[in-house]
N, C-alpha and C positions, 0 to 999 in steps of 0.2 A: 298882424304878424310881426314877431321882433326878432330883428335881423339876428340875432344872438341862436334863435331859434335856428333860422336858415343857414345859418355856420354851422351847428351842431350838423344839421341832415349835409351840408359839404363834407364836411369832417367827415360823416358816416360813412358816407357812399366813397370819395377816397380810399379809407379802409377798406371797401369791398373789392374795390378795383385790384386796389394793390393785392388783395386774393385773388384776383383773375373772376372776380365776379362769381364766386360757387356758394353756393347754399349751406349756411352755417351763420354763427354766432354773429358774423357781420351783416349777414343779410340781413337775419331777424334782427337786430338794430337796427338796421335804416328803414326796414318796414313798420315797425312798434312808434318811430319819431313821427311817418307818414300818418297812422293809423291815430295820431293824438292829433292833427291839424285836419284832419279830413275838410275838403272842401274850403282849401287854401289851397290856389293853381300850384306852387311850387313842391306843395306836397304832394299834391295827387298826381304830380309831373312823376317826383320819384316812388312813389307806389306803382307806378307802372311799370317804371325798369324794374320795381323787384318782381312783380308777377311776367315780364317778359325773361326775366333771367332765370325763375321760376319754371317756363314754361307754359305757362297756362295762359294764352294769347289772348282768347275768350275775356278774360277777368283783366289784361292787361290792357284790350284794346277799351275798356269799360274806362277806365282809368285814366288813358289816353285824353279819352272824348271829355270825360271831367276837367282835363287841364287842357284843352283847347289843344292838344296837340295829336301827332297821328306818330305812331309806330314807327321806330327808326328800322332802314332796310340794312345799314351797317352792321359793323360790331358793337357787341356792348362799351367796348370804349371807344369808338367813334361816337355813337350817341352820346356816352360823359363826358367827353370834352364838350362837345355843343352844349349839353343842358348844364357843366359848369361853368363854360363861359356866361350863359345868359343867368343864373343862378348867385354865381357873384359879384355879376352888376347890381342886381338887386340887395344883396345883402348891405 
């Protein structure tokens, strides 16, 4: 995984934030960056929040279990701050 990669999906999902996290052109970016690393934890970390922001809990907890993580009970930005904290450690 090259951390250049991981900034990109930072970078993405920021932007989505700063939308309030709704379903549109940002989403589908941070899904499409997710959907080209499948099965790299940090990717399928944020594949999850797009299918939890999504909706469809079903296919986000799937997602979840692929990134060794479980479904945050917060908000969707309480969950991005945790997963950008531990996300730009890595980068």
């Amino acid at each position: 995984m090259a951390a250049n990669d991981l900034m990109r999906l930072i970078e993405a999902i920021d932007r989505l934030a700063a939308g309030g996290f709704s379903m549109g052109a940002d989403w589908q970016a941070v899904h499409d960056i997710c959907q080209r690393h499948e099965g790299e934890q940090p990717f399928d970390w944020g594949h999850a929040l797009c299918h939890r922001i999504e909706g469809d809990d079903w296919n986000a907890d799937y997602w979840y279990r692929r990134a060794g993580k479980t479904r945050g009970t917060g908000t969707m930005a309480d969950e991005w701050s945790a997963m950008r904290a531990e996300l730009s450690a890595k980068a």
